[in-house]
DSSP file (Angstrom, degrees, kcal/mol; ACC not computed):
  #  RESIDUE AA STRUCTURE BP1 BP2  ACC     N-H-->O    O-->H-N    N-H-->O    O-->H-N    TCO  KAPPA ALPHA  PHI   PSI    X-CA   Y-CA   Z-CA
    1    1 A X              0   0    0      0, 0.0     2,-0.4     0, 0.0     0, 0.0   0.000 360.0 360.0 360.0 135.3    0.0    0.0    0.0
    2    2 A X        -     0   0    0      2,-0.0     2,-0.3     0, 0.0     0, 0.0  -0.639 360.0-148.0 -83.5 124.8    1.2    3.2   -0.9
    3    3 A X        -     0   0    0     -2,-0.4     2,-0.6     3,-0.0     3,-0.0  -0.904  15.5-132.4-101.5 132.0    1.5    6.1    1.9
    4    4 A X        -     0   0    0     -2,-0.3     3,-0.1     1,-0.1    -2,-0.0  -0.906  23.1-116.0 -78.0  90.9    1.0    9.7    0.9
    5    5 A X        -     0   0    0     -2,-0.6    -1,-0.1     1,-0.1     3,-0.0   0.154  36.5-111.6 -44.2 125.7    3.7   12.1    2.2
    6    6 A X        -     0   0    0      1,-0.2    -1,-0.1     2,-0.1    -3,-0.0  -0.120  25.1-126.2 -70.6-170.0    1.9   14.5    4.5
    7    7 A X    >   -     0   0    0     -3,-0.1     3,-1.0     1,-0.0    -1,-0.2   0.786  23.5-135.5-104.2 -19.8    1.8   18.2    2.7
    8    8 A X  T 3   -     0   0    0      1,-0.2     3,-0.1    -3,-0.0    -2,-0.1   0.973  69.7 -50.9  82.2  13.4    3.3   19.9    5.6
    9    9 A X  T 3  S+     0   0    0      1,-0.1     2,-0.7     0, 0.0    -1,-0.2   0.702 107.7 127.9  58.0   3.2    0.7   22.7    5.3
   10   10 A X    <   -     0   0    0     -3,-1.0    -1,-0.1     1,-0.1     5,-0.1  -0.854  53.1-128.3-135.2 148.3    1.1   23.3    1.9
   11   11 A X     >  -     0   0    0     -2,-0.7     4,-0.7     3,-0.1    -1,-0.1   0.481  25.1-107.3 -38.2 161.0   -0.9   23.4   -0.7
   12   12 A X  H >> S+     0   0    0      1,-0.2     4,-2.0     2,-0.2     3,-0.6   0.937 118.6  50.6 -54.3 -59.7   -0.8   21.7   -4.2
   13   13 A X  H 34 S+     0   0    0      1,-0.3     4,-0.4     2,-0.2    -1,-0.2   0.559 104.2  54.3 -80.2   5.3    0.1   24.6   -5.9
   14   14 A X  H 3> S+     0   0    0      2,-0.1     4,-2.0     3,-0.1    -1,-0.3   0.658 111.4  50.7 -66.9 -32.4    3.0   25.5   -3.6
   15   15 A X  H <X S+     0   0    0     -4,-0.7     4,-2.5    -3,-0.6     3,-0.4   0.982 109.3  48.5 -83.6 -76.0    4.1   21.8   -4.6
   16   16 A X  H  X S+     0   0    0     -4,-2.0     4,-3.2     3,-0.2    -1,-0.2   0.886 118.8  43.7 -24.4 -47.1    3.7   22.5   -8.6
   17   17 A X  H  > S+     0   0    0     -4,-0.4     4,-4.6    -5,-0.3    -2,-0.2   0.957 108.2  53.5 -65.7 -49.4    5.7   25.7   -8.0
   18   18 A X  H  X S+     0   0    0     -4,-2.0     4,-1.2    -3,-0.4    -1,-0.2   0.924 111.7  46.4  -9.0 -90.3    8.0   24.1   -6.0
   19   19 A X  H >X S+     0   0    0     -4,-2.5     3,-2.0     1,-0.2     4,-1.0   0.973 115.6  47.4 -58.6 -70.9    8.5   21.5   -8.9
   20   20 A X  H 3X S+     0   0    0     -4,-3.2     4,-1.1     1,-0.3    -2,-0.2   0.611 100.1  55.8 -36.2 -43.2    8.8   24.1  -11.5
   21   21 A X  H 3X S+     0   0    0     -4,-4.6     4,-1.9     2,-0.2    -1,-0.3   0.704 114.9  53.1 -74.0 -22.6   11.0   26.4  -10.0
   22   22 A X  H <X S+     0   0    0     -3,-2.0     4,-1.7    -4,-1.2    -2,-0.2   0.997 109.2  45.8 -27.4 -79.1   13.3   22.7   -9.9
   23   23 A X  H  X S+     0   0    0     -4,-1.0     4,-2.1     1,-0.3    -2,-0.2   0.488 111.2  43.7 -68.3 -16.4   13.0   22.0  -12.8
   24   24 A X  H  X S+     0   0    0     -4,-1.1     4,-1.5    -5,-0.2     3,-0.5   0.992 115.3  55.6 -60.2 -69.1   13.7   25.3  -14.4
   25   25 A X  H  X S+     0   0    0     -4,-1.9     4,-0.8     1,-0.3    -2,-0.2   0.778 115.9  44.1 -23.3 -62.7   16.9   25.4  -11.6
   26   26 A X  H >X S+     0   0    0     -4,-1.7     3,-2.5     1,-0.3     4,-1.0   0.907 109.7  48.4 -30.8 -83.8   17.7   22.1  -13.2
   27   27 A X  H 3X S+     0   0    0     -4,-2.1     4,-1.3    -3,-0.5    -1,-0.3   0.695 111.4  53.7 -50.8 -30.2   17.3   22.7  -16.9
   28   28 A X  H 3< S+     0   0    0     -4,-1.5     4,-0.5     1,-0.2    -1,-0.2   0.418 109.2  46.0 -95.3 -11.7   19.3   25.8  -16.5
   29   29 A X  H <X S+     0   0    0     -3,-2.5     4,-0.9    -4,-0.8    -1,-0.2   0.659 110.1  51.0-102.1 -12.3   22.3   24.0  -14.8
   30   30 A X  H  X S+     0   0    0     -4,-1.0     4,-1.8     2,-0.2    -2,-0.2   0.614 112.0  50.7 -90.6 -36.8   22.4   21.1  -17.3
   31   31 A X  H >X S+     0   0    0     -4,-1.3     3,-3.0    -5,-0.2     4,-1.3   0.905 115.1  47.1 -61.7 -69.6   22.4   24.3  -20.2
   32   32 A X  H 3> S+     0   0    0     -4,-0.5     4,-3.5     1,-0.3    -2,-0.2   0.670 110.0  48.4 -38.3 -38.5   25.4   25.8  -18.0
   33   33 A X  H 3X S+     0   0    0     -4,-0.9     4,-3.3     2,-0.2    -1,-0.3   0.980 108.5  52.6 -68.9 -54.4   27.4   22.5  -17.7
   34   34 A X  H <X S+     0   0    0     -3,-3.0     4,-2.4    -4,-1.8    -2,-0.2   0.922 117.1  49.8 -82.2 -28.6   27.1   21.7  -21.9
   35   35 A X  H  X>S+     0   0    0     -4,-1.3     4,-5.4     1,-0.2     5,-0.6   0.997 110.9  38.0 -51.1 -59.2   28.6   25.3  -22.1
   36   36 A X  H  X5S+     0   0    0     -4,-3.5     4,-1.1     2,-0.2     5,-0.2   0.889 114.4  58.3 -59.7 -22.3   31.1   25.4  -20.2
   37   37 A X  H  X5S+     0   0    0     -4,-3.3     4,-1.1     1,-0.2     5,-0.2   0.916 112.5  45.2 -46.6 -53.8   31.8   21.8  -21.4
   38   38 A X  H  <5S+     0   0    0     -4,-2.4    -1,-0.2     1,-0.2    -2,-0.2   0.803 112.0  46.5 -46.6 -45.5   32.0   23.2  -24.9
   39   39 A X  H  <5S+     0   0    0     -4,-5.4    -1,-0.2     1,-0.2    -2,-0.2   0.653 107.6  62.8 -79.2  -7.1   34.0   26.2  -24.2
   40   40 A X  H  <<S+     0   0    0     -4,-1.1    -2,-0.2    -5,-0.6    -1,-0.2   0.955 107.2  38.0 -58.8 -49.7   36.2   24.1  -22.3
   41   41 A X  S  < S+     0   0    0     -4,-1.1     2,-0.2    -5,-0.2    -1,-0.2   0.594  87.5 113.0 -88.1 -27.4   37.3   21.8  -25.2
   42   42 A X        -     0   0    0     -5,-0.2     2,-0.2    -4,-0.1    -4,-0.0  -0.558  69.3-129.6 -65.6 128.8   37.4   24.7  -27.7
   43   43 A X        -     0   0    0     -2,-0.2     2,-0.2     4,-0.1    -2,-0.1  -0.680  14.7-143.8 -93.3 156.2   41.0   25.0  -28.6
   44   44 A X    >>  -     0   0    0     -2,-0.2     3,-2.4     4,-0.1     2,-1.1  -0.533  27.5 -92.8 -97.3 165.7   42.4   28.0  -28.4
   45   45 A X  T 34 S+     0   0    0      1,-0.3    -2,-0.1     2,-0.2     5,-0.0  -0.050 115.5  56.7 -99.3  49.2   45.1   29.3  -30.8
   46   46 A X  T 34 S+     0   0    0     -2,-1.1    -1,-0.3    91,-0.1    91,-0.1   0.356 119.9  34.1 -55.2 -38.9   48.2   28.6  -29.4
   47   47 A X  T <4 S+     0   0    0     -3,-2.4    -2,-0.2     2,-0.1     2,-0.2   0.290  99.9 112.7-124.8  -2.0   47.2   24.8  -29.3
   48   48 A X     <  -     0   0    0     -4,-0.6     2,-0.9     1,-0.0    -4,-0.1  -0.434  64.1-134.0 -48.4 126.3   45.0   25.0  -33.0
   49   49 A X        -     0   0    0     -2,-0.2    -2,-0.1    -6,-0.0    -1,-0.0  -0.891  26.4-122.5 -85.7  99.5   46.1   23.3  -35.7
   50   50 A X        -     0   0    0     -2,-0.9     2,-0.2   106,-0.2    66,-0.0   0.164  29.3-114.9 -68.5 160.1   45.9   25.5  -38.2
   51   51 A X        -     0   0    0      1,-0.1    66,-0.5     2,-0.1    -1,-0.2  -0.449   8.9-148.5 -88.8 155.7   43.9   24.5  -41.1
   52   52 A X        +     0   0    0     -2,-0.2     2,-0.4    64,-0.1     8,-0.1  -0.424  55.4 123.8-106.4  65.9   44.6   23.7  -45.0
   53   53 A X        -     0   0    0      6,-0.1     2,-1.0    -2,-0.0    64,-0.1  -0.800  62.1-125.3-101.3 163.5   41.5   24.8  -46.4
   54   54 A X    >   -     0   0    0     -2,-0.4     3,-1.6    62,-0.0     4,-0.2  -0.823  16.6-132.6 -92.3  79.6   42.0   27.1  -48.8
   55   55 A X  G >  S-     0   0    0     -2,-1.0     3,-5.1     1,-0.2    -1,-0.0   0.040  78.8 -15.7 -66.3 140.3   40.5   30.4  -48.9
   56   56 A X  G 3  S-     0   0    0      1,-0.3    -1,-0.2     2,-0.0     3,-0.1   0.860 123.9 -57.4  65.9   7.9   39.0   31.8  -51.5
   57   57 A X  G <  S+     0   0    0     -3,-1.6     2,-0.8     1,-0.2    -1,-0.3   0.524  97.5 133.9  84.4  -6.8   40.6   29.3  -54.0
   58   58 A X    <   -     0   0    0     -3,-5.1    -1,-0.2    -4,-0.2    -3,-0.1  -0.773  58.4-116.4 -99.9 127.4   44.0   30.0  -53.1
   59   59 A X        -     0   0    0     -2,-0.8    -6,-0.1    -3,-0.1    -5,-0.0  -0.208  44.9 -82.2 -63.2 149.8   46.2   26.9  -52.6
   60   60 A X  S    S+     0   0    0     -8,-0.1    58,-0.1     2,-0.1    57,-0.1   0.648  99.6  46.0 -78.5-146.1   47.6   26.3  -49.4
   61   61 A X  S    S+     0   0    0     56,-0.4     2,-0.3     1,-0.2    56,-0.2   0.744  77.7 155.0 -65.9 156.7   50.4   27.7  -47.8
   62   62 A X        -     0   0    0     41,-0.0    54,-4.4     2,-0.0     2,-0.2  -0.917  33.9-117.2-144.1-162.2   49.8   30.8  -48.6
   63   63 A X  E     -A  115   0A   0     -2,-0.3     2,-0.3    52,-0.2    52,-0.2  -0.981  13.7-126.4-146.9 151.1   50.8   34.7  -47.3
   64   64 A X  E    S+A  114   0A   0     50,-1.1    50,-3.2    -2,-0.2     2,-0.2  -0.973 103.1  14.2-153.3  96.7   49.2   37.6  -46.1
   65   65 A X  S    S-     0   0    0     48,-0.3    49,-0.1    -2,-0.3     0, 0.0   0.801 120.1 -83.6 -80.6-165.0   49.9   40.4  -47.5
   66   66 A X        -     0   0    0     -2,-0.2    -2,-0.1     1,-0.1     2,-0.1  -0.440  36.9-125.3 -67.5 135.2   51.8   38.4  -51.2
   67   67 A X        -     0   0    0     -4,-0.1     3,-0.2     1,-0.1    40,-0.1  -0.269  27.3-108.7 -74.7 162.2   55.1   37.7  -50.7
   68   68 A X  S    S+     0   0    0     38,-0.3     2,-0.2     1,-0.2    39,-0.1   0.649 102.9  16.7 -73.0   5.2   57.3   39.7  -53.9
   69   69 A X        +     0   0    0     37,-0.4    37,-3.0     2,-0.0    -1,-0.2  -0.369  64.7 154.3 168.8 115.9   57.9   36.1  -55.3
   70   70 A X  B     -E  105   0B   0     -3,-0.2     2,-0.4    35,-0.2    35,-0.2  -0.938  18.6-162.6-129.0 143.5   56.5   32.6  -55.0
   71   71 A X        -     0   0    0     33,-3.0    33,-0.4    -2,-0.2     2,-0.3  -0.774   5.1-162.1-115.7-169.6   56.6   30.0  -57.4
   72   72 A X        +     0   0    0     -2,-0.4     2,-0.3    31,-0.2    31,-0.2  -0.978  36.0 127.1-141.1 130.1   53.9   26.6  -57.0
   73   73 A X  B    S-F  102   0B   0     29,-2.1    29,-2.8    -2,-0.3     2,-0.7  -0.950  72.1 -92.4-167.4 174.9   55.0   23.4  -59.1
   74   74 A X        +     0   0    0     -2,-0.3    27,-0.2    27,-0.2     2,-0.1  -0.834  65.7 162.1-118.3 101.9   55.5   19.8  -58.2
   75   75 A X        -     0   0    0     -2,-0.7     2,-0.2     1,-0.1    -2,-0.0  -0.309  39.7-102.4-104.9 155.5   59.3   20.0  -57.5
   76   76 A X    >>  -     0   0    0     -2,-0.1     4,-1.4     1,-0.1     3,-0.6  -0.613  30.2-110.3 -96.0 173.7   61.5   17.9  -55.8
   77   77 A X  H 3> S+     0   0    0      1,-0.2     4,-1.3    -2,-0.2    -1,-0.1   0.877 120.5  48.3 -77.7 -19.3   62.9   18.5  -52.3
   78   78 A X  H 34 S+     0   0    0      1,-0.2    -1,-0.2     2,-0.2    -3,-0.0   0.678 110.6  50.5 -81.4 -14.1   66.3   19.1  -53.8
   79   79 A X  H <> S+     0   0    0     -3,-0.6     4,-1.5     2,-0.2     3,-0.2   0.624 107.4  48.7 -59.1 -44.4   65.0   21.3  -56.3
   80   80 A X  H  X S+     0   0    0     -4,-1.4     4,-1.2     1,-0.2    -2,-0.2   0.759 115.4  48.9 -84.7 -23.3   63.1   23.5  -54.0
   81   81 A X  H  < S+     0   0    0     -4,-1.3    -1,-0.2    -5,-0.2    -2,-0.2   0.434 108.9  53.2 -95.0   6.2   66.6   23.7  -51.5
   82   82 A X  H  > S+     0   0    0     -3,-0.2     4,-2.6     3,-0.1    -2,-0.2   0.692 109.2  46.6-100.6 -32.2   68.6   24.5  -54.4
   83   83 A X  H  < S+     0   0    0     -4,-1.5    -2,-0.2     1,-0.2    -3,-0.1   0.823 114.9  49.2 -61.3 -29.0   66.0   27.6  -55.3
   84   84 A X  T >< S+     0   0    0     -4,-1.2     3,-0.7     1,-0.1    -1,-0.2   0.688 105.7  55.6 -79.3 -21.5   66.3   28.5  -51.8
   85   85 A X  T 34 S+     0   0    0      1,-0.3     2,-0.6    40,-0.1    -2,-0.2   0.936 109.9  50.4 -64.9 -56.0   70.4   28.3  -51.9
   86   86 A X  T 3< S+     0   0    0     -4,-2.6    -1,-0.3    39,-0.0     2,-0.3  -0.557  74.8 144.4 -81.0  55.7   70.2   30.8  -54.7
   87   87 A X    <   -     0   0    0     -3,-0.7    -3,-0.1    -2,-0.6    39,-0.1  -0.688  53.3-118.5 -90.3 122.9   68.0   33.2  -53.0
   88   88 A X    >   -     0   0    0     -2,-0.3     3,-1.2     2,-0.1    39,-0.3  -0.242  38.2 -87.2 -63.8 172.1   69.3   37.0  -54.3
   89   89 A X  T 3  S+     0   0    0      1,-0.3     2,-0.5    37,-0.1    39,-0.2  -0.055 114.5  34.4 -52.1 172.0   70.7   39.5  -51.7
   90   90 A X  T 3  S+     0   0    0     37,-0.6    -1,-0.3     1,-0.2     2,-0.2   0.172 106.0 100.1  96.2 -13.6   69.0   41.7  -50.0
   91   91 A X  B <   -I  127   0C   0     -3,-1.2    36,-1.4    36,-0.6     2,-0.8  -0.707  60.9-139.1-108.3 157.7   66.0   38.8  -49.8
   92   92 A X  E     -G  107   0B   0     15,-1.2    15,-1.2    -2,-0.2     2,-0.2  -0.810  31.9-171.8-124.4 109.8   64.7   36.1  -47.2
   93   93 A X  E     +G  106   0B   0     -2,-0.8    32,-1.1    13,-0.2     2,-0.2  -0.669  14.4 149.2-100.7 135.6   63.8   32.8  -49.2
   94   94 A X  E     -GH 105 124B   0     11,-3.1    11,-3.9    -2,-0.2     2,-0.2  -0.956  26.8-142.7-155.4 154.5   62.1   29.7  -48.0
   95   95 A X  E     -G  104   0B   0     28,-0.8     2,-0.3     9,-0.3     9,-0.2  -0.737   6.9-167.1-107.8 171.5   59.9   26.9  -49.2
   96   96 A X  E     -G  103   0B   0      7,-5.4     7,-0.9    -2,-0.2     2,-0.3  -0.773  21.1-145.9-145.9 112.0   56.8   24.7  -47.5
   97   97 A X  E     -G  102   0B   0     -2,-0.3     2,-0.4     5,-0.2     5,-0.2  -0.467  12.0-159.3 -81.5 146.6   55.5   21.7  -48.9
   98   98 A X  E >   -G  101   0B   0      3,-3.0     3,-0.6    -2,-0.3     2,-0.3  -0.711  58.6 -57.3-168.3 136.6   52.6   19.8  -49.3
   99   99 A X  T 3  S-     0   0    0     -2,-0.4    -1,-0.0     1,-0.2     0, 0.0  -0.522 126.7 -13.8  84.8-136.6   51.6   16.7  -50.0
  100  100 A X  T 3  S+     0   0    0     -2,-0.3     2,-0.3    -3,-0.1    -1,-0.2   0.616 121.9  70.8 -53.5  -9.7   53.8   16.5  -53.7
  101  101 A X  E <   - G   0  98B   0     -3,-0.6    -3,-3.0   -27,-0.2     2,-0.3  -0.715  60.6-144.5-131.6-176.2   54.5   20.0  -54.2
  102  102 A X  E     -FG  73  97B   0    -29,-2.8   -29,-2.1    -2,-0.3     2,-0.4  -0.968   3.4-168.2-150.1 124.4   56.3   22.8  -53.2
  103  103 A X  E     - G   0  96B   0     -7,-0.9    -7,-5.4    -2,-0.3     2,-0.3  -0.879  17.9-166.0-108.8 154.2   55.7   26.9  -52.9
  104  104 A X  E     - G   0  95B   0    -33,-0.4   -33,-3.0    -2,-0.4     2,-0.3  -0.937   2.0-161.5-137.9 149.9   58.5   28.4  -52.4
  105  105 A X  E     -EG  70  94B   0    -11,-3.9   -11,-3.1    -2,-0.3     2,-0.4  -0.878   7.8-163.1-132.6 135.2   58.5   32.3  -51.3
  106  106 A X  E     - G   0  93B   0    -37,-3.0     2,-0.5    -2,-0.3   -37,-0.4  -0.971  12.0-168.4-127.6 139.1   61.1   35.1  -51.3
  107  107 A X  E     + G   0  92B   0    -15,-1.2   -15,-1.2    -2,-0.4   -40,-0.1  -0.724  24.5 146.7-114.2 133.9   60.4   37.7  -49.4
  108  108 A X        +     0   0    0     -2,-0.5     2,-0.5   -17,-0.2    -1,-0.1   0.618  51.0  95.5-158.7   4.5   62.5   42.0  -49.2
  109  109 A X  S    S-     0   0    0      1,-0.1    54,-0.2     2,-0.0    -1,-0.1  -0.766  80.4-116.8 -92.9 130.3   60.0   44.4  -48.3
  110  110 A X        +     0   0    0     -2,-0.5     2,-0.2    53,-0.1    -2,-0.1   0.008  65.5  92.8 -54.8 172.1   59.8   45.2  -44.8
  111  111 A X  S    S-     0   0    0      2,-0.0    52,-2.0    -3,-0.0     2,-0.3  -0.558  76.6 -79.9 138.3 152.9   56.7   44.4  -43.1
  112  112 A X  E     - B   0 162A   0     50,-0.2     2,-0.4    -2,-0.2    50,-0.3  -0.803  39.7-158.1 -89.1 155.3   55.0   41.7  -41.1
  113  113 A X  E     - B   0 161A   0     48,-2.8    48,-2.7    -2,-0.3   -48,-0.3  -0.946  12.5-139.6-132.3 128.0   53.4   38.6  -43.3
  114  114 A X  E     -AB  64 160A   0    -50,-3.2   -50,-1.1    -2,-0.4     2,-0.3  -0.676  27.4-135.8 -89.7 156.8   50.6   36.5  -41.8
  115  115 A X  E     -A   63   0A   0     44,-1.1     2,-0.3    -2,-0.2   -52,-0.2  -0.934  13.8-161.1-130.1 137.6   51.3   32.4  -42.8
  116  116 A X  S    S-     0   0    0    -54,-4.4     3,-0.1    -2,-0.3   -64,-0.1  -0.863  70.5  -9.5-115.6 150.0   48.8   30.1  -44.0
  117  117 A X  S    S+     0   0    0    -66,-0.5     2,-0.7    -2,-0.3   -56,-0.4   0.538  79.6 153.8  34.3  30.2   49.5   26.5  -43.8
  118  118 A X        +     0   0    0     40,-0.2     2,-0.5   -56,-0.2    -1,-0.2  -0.790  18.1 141.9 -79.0 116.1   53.2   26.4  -42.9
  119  119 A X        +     0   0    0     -2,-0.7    37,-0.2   -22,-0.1   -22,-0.1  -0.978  28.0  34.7-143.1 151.3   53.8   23.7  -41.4
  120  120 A X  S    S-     0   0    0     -2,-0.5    35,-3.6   -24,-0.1     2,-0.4  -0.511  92.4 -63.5 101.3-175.2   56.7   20.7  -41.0
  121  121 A X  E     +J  154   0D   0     33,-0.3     2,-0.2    34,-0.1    33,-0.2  -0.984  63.6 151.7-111.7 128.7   60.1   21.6  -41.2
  122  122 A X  E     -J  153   0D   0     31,-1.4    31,-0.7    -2,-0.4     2,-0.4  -0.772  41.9 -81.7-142.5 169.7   62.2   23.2  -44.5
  123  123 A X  E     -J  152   0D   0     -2,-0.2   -28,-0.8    29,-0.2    29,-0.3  -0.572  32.9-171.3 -81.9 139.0   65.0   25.4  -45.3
  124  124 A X  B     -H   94   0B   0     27,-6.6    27,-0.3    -2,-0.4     2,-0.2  -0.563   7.9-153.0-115.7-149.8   65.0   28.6  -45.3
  125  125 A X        -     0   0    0    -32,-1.1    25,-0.2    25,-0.2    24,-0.1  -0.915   7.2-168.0-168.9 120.8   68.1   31.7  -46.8
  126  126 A X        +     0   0    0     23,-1.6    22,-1.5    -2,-0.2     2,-1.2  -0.383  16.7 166.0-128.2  73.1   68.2   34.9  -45.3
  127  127 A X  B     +I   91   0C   0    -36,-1.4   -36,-0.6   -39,-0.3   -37,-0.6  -0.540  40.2 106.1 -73.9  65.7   70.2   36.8  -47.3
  128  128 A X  S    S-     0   0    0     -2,-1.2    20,-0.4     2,-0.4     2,-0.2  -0.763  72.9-126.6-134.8 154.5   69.2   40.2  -45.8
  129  129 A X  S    S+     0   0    0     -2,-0.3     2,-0.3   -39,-0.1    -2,-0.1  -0.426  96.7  69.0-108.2  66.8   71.3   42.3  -43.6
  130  130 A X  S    S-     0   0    0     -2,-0.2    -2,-0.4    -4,-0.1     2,-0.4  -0.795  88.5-114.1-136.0 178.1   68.5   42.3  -41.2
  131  131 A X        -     0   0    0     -2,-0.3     2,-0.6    16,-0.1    34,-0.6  -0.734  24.5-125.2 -93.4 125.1   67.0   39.0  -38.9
  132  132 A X        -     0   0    0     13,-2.2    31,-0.2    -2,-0.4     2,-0.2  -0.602  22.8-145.4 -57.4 118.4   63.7   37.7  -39.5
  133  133 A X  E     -C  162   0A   0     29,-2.9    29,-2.3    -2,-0.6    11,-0.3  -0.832  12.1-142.1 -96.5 158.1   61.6   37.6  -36.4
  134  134 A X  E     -CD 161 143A   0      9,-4.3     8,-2.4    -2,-0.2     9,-1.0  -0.796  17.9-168.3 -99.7 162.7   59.1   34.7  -35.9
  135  135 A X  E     - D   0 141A   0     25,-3.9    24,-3.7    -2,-0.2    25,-0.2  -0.952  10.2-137.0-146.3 172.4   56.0   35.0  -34.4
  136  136 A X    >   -     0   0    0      4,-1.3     3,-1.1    -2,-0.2    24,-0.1   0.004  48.2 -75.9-105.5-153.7   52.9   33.0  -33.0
  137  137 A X  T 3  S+     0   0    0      1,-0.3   -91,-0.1    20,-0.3   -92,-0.1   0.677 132.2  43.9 -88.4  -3.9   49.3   33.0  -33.1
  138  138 A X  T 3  S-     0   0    0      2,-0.1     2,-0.7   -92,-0.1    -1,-0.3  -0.242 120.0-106.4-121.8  39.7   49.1   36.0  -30.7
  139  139 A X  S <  S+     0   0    0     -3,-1.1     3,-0.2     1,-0.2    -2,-0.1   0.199  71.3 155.8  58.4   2.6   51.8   37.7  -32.5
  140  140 A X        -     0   0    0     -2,-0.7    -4,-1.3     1,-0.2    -1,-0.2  -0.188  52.1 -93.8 -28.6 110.3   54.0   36.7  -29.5
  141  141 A X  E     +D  135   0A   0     -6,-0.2    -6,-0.2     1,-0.1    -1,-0.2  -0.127  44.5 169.1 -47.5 116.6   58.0   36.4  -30.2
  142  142 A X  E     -     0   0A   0     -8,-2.4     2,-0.3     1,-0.5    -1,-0.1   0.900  55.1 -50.7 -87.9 -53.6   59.1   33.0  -31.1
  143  143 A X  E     -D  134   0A   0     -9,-1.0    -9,-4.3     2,-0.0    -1,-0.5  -0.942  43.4 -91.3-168.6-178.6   62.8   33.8  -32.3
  144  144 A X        -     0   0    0     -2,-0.3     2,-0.3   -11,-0.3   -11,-0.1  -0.042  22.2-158.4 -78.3 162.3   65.5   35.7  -34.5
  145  145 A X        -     0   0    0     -2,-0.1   -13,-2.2   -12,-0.0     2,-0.2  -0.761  42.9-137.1-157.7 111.7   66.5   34.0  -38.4
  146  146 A X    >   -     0   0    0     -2,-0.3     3,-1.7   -15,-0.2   -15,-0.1  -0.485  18.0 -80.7 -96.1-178.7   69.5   35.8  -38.0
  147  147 A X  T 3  S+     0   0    0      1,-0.3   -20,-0.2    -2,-0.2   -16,-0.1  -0.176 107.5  12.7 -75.2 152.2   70.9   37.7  -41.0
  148  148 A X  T 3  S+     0   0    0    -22,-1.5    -1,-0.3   -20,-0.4   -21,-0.2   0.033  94.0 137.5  78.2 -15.7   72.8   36.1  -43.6
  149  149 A X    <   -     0   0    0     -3,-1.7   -23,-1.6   -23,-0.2     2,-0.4   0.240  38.8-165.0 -64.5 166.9   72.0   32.4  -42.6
  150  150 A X        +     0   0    0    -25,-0.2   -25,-0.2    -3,-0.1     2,-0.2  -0.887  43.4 104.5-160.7 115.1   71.1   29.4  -44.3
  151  151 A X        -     0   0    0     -2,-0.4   -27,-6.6   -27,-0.3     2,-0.3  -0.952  61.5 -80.8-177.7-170.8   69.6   26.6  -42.2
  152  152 A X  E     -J  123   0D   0    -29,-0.3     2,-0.3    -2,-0.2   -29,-0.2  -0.678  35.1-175.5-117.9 160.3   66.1   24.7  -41.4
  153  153 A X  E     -J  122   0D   0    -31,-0.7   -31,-1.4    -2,-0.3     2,-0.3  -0.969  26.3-121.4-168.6 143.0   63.3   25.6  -39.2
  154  154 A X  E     -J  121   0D   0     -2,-0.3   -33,-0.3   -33,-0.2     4,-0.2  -0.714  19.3-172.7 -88.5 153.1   60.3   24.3  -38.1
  155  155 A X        +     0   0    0    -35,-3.6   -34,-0.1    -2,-0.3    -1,-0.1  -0.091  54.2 110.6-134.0  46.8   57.2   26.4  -38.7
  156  156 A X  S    S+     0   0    0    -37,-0.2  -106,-0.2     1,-0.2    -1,-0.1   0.898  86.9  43.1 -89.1 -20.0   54.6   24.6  -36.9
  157  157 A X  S    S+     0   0    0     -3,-0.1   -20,-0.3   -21,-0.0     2,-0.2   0.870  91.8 114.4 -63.3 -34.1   54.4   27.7  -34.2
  158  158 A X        +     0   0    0     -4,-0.2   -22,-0.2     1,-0.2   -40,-0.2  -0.296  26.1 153.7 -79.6 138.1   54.5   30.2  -36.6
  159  159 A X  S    S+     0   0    0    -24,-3.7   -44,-1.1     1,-0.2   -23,-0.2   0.907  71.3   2.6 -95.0 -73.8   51.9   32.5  -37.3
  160  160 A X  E     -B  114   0A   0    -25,-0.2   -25,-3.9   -46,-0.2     2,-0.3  -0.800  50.3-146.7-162.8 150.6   53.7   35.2  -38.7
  161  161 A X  E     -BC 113 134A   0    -48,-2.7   -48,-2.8    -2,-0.2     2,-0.5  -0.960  17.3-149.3-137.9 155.2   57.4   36.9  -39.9
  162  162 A X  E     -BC 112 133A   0    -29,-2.3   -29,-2.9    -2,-0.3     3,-0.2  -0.971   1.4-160.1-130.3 123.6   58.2   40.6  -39.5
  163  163 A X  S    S+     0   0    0    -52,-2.0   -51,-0.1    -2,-0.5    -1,-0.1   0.461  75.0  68.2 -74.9 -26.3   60.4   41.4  -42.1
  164  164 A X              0   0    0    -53,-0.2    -1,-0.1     1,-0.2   -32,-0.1   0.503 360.0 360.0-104.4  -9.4   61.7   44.8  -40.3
  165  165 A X              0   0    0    -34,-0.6    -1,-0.2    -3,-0.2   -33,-0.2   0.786 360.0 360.0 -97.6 360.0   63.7   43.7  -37.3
């Protein structure tokens, strides 16, 4: 037999209100939880893997604003480190592959350059009498490419290179 909780002096519709104002209370921590769960989990761009979609139709890596000279082909790697060896003065040359091919970009007007879909490690050339700075996704100093140099670099941090320092 089933026993009927006494009411305690209150009414049915205190009890309905009761239960509503729960269940609102309820629903309204269950929203709060799958937000913060969601913004929790969103990465943020330090830890983002930057994408290769292409904007706009333009193949991946590309640069922000156009570097003064890129070529695009499907090159070999020795090909693309011999274009970068023979980088002219006064310019800072590198390539980035992907998947079978190869841009490679030379760069001599000061300025900073946002980088799309550099990733892995490649050679670069600075044959500039200034250093390249790198930079991250919060424009945040990564390093020097100091001036004259010829060596490899990883560019999975890099955001962005400032031409000017």
């Amino acid at each position: 037999m089933l026993r009927k909780s006494p009411s305690r002096g209150r009414s049915s519709t205190q009890h309905r209100s009761r239960l509503t104002a729960l269940a609102a209370a309820l629903a309204a921590l269950m929203l709060l939880t799958t937000t913060l769960t969601a913004s929790a989990t969103e990465p943020t761009p330090d830890t983002t893997t930057r994408s290769t979609a292409t904007p706009a139709g333009i193949l991946d890596p590309w640069v922000s604003p156009n570097p003064e000279n890129s070529a695009f082909g499907k090159w070999t790697q020795q090909q693309a480190t011999d274009w970068v060896n023979n980088c002219p003065a006064a310019r800072f040359c590198t390539w980035i592959r992907k998947g079978e091919y190869y841009t490679m970009f030379q760069f001599y007007k000061c300025g900073t350059y946002s980088l799309s879909g550099w990733l892995g490690t490649t050679n670069f050339y600075n044959h500039q009498n200034v250093q390249v700075e790198t930079l991250g996704s919060r424009h945040e100093h990564i390093g020097y490419i100091l001036t004259n140099w010829k060596f490899i670099t990883n560019w999975d941090k890099v955001w962005y290179i400032n031409l000017c320092t």
